[in-house]
C-alpha positions as YAML, in Angstrom:
chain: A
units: angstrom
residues:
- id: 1
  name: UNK
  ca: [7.95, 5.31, -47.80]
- id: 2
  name: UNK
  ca: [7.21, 1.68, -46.93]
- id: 3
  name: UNK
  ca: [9.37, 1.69, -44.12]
- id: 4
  name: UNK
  ca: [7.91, 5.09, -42.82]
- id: 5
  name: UNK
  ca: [4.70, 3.65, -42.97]
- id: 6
  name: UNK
  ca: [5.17, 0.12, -40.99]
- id: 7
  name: UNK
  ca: [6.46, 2.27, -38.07]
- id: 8
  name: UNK
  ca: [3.47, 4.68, -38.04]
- id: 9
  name: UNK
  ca: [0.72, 3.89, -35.31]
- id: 10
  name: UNK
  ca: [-1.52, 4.87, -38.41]
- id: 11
  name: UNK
  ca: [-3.73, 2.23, -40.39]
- id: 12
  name: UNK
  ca: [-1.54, 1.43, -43.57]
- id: 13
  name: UNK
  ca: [-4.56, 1.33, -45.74]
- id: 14
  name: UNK
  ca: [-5.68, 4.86, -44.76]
- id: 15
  name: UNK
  ca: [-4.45, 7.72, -47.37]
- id: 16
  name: UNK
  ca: [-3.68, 10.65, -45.24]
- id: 17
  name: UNK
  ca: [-1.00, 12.94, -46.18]
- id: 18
  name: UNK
  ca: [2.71, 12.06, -45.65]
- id: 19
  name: UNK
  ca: [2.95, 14.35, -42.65]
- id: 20
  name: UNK
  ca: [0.93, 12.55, -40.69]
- id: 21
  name: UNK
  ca: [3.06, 9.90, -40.70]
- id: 22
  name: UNK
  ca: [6.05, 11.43, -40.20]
- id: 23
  name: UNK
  ca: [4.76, 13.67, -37.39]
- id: 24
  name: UNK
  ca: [3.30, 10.21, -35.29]
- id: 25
  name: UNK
  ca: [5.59, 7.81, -34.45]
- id: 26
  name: UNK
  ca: [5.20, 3.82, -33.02]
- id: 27
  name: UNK
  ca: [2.73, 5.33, -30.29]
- id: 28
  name: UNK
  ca: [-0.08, 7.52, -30.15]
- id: 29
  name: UNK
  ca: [1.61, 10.54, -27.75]
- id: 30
  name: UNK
  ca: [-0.51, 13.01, -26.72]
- id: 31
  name: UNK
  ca: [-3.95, 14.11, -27.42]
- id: 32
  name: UNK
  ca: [-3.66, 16.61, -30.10]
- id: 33
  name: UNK
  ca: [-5.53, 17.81, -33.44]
- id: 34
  name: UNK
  ca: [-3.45, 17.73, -37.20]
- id: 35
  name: UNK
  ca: [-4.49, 19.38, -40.54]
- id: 36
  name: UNK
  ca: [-3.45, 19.37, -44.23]
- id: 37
  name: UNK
  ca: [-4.66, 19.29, -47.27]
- id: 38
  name: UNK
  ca: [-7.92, 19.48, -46.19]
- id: 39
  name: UNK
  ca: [-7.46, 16.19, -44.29]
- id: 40
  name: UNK
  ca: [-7.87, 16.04, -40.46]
- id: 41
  name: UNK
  ca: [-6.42, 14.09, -37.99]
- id: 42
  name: UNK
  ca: [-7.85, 13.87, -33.75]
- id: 43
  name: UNK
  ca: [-5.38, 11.89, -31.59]
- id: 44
  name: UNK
  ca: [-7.13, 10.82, -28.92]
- id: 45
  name: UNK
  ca: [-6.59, 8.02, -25.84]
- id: 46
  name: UNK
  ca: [-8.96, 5.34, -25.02]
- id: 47
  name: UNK
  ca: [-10.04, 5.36, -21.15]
- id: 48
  name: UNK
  ca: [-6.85, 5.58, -18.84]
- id: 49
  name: UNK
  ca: [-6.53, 2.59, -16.41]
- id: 50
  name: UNK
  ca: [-5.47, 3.66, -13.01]
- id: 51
  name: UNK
  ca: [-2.50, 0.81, -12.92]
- id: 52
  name: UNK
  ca: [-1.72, 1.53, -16.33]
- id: 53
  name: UNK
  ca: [1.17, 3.91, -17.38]
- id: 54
  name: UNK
  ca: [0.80, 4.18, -21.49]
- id: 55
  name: UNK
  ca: [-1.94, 5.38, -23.14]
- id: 56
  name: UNK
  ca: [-3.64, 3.68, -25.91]
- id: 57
  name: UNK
  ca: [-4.71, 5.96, -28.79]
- id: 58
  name: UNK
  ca: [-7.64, 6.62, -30.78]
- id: 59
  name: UNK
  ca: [-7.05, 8.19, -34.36]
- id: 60
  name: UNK
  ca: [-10.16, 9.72, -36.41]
- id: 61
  name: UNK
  ca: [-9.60, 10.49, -39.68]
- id: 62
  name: UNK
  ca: [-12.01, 13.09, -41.46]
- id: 63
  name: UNK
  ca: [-11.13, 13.55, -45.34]
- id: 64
  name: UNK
  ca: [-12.17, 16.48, -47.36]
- id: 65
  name: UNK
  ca: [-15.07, 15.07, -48.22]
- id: 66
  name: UNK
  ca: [-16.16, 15.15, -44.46]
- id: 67
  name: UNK
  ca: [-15.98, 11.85, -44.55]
- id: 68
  name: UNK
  ca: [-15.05, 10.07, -40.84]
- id: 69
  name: UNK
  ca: [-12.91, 7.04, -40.57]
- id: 70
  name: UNK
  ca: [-11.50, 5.62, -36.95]
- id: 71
  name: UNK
  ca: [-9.21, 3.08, -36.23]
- id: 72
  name: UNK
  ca: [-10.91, 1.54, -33.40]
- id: 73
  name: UNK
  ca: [-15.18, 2.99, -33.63]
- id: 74
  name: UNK
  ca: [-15.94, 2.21, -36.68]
- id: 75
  name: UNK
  ca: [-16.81, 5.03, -39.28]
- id: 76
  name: UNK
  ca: [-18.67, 7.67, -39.66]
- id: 77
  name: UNK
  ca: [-19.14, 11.07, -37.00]
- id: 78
  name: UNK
  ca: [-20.55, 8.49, -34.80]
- id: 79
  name: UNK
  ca: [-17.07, 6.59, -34.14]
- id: 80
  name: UNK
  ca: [-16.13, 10.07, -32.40]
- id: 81
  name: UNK
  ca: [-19.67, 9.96, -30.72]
- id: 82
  name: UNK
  ca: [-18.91, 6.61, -29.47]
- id: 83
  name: UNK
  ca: [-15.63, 7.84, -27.92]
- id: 84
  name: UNK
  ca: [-17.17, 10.36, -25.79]
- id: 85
  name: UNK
  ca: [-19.92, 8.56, -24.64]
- id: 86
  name: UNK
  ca: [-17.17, 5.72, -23.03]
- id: 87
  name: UNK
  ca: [-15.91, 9.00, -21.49]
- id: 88
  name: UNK
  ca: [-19.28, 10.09, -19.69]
- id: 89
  name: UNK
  ca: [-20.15, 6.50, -18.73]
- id: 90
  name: UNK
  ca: [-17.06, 6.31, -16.75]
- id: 91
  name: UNK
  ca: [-17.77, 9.16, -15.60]
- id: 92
  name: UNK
  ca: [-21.32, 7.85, -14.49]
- id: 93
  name: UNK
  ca: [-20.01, 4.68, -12.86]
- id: 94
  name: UNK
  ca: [-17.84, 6.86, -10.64]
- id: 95
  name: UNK
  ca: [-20.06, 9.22, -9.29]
- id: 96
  name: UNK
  ca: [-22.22, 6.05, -8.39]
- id: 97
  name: UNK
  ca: [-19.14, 5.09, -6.65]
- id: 98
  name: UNK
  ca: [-18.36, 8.38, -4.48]
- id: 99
  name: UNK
  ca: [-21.92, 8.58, -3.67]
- id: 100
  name: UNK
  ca: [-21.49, 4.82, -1.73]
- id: 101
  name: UNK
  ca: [-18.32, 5.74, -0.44]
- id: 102
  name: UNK
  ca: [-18.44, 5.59, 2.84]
- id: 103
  name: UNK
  ca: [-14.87, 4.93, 4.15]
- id: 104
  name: UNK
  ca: [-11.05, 6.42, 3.21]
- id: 105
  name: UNK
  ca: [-10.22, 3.76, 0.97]
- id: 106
  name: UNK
  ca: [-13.81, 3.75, -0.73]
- id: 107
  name: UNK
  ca: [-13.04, 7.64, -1.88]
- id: 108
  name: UNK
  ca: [-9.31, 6.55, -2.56]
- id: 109
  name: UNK
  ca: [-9.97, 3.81, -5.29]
- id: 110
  name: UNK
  ca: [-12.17, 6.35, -6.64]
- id: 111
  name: UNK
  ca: [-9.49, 8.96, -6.63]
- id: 112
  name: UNK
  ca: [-7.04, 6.49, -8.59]
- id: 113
  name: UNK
  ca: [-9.82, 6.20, -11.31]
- id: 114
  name: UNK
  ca: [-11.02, 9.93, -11.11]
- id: 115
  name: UNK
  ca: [-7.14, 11.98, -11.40]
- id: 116
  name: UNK
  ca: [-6.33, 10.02, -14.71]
- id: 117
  name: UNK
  ca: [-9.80, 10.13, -16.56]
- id: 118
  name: UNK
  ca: [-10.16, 13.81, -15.45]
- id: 119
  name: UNK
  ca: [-6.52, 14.87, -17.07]
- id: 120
  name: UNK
  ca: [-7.38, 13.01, -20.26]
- id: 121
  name: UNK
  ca: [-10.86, 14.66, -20.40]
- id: 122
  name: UNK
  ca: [-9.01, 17.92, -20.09]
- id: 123
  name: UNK
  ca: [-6.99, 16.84, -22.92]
- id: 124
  name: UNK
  ca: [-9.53, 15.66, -25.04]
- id: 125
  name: UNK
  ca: [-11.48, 19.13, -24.87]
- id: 126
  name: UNK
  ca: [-7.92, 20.50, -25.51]
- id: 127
  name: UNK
  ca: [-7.87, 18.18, -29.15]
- id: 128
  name: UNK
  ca: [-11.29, 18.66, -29.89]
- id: 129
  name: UNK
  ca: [-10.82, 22.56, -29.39]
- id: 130
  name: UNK
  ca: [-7.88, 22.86, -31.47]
- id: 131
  name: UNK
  ca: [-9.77, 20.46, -34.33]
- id: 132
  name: UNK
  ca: [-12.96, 22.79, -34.26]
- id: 133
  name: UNK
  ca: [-10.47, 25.39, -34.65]
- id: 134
  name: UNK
  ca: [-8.86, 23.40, -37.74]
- id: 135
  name: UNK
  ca: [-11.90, 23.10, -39.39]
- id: 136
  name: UNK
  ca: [-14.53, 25.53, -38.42]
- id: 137
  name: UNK
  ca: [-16.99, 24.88, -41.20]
- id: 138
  name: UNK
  ca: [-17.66, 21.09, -39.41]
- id: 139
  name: UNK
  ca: [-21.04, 21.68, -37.00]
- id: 140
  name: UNK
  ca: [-20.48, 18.22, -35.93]
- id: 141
  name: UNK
  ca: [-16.92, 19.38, -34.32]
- id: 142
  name: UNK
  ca: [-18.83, 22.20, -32.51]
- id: 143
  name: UNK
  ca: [-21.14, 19.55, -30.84]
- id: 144
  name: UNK
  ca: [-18.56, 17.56, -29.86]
- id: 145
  name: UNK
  ca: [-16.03, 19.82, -28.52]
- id: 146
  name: UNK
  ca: [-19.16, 21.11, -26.16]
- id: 147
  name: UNK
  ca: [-19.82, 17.71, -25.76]
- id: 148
  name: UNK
  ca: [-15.86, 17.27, -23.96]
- id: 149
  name: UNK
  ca: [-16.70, 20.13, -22.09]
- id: 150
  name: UNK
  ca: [-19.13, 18.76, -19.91]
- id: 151
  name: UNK
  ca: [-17.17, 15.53, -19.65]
- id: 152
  name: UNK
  ca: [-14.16, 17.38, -18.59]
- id: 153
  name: UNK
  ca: [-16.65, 19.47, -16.00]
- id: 154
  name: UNK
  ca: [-17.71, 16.54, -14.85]
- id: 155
  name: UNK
  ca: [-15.04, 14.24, -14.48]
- id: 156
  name: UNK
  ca: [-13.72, 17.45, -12.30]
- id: 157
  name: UNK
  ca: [-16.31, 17.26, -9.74]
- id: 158
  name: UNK
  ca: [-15.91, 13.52, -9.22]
- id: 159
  name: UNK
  ca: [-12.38, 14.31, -8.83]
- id: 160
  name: UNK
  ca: [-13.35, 16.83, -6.40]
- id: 161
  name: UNK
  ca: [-16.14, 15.23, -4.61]
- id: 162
  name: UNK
  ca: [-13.91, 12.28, -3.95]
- id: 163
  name: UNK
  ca: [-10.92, 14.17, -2.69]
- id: 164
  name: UNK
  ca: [-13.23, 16.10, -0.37]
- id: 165
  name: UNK
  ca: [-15.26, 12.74, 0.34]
- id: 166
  name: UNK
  ca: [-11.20, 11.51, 1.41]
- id: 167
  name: UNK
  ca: [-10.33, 14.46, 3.44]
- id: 168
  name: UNK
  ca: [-13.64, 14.44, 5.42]
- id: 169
  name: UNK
  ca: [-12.99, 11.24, 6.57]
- id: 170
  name: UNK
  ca: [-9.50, 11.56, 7.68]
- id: 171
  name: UNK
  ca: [-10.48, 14.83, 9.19]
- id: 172
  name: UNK
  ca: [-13.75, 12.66, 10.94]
- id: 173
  name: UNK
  ca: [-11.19, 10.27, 12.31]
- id: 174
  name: UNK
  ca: [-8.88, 12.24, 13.76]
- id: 175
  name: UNK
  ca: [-11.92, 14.30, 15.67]
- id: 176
  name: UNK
  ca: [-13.21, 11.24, 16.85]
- id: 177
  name: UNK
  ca: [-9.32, 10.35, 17.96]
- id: 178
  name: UNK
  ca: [-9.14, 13.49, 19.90]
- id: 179
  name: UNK
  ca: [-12.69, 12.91, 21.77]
- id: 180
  name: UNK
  ca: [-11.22, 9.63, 22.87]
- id: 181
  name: UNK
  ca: [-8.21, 11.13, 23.89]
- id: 182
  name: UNK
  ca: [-9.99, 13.44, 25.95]
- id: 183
  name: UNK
  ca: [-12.47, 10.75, 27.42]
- id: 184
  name: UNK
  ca: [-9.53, 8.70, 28.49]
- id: 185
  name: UNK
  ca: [-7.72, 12.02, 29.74]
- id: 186
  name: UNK
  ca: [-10.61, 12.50, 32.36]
- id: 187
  name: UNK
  ca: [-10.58, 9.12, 33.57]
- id: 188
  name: UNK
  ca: [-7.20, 9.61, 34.19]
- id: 189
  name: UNK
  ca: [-7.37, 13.03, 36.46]
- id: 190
  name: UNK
  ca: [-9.90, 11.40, 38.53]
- id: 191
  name: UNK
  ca: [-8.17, 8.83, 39.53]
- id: 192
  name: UNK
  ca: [-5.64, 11.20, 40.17]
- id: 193
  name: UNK
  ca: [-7.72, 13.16, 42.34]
- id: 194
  name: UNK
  ca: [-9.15, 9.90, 43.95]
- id: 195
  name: UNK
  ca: [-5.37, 9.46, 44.56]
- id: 196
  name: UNK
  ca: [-4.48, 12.83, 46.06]
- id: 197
  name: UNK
  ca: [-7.25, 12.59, 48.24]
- id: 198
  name: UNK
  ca: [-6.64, 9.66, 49.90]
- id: 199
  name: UNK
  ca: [-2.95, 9.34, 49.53]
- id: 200
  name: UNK
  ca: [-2.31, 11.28, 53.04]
- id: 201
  name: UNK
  ca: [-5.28, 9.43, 54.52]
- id: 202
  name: UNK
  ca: [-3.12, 5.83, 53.56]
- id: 203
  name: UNK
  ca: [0.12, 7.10, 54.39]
- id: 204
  name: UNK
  ca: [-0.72, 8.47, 57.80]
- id: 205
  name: UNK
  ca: [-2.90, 5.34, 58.45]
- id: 206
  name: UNK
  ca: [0.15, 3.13, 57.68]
- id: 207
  name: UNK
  ca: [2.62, 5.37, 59.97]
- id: 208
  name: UNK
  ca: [0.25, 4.85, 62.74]
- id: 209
  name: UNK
  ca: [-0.33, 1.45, 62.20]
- id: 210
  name: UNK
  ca: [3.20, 0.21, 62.69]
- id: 211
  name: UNK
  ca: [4.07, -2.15, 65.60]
- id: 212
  name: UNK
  ca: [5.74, 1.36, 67.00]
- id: 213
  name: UNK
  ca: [5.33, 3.33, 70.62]
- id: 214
  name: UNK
  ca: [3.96, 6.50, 69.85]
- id: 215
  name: UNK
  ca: [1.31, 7.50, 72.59]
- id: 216
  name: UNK
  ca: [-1.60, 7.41, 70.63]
- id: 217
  name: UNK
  ca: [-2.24, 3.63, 71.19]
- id: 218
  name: UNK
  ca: [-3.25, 4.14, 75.56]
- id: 219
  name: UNK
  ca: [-5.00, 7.37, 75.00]
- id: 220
  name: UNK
  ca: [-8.46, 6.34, 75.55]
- id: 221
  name: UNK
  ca: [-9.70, 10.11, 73.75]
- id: 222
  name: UNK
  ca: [-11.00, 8.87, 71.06]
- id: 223
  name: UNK
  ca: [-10.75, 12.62, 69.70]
- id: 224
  name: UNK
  ca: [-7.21, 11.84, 68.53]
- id: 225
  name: UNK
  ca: [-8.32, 9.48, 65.71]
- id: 226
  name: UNK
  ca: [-10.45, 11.80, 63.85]
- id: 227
  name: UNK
  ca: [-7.94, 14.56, 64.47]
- id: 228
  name: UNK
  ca: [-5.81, 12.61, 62.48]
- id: 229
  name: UNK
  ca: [-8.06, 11.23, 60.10]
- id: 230
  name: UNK
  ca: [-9.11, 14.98, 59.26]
- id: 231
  name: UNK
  ca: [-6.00, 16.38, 58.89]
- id: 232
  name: UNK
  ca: [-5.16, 13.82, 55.79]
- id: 233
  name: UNK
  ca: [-8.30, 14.74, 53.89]
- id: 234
  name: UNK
  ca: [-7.14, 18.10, 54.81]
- id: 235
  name: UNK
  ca: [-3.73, 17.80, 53.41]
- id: 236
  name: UNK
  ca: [-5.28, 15.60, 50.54]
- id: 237
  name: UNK
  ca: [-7.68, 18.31, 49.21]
- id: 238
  name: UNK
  ca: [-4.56, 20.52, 49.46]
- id: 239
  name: UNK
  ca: [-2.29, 18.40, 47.16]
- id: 240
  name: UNK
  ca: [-5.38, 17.95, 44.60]
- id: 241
  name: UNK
  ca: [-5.87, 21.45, 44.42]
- id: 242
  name: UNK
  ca: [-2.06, 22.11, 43.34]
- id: 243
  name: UNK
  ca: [-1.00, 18.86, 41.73]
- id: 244
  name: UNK
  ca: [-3.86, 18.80, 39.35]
- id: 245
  name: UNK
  ca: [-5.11, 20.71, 36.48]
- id: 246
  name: UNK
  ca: [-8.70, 19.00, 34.65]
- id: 247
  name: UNK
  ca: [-7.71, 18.33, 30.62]
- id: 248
  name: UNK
  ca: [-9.82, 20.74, 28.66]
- id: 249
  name: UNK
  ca: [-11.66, 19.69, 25.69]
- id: 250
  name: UNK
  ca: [-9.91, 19.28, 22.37]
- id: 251
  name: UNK
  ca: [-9.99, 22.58, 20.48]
- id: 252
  name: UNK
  ca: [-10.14, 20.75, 17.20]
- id: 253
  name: UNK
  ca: [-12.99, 22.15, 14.94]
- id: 254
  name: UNK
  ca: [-15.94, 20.10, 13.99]
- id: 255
  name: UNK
  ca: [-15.52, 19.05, 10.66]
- id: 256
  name: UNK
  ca: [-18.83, 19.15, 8.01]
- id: 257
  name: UNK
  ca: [-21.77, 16.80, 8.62]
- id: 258
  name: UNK
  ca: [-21.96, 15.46, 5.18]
- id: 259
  name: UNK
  ca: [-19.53, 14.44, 2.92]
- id: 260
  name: UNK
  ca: [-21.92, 13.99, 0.03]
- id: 261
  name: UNK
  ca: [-22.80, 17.43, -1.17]
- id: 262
  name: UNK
  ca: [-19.79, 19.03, -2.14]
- id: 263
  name: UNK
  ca: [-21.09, 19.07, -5.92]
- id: 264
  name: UNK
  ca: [-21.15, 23.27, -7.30]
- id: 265
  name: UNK
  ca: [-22.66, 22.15, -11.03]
...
């Protein structure tokens, strides 16, 4: 039995039943709720850390006598109390947090914090449900279980708000993107159409401006110039007319106006 006992994550000096022991090993594992012999047993995890990967447990111990014993909160039904009200202070903090988010990695750190502490709210209802269930002469166990209900509910809507808060932006940023895009896109076509226009007007001007015999050059009519100078416009309104088409605005919706009231309590 000694051995058994040294590898148990329970407190030595607490005299639960044997099966206990043998049913928890050198960790905590997951949130669940135990009975026997009229003892009771809530394994619960302290509040996850977003870097960290194991859990570290909470164990309250309630004997026949309804007495309350914890291996980390003291005694007493308010060691449990205590537990759950780290849970909706965190809980707290971060909705102070999506509500000044105001960039993608603002509502990202947020997420890292939210996903964990949501799934082992959700967890800890799951316990506390199962332990009300154990023992369902304990009032105490009622108002706690409804107690992880609203933690869980809430620790759901940060986890919401601050996934929505994360896709707004992105969504923001790539509508802002596209107007850009289609800023720069009509600068571009009209200095393509400046282009076409006077393209002919340049080209012609440089044929007829080469040291070359061509007639034009002794024909005191001075008719002849704008003749010429017409007919490039001419063929330069042509060319814009088939070479180019004028972008069209980016069809990408308009994304919400807020990304603070996504909250359905």
């Amino acid at each position: 039995m000694t051995s058994t006992i040294a590898k148990s994550v329970l407190p030595t000096t607490w005299k639960v039943p044997e099966i206990f022991r043998t049913r928890l090993g050198e960790s905590a594992g997951r949130q669940r709720s135990m009975a026997a012999d009229g003892h009771l047993l809530i394994v619960l995890h302290e509040l996850p850390k977003p870097t960290a990967h194991e859990r570290t447990g909470r164990l309250f111990w309630r004997e026949p006598d309804g007495q309350w014993k914890s291996n980390s909160q003291g005694s007493g039904i308010q060691a449990l109390k205590r537990h759950l009200t780290d849970y909706a202070d965190e809980v707290t903090r971060l909705e102070g947090q999506v509500d000044q988010a105001a960039s993608a990695e603002d509502y990202f750190a947020v997420l890292q914090a939210a996903a964990p502490l949501f799934r082992a709210a959700r967890n800890m209802h799951a316990a506390l449900q199962q332990a009300r269930e154990l023992t369902p002469a304990d009032r105490d166990l009622v108002l706690m279980r409804d107690r992880a209900v609203e933690i869980e509910r809430a620790a759901e809507l940060v986890h919401g708000d601050a996934k929505n808060g994360l896709d707004f932006t992105v969504a923001r940023q790539s509508e802002e993107q596209a107007q850009r895009s289609y800023e720069m896109a009509v600068s571009a076509h009209r200095l393509n159409i400046l282009a076409a226009i006077f393209l002919p007007v340049a080209t012609l001007s440089a044929i007829f401006g080469m040291n070359l015999d061509h007639g034009l050059e002794i024909n005191g009519n001075p008719a002849a110039f704008w003749i010429v100078l017409a007919a490039g416009f001419i063929v330069g309104v042509l060319l814009t007319g088939i070479l180019t088409n004028a972008p069209t605005q980016p069809s990408t919706p308009s994304v919400a106006r807020s990304s603070k009231k996504f909250r359905r309590r």
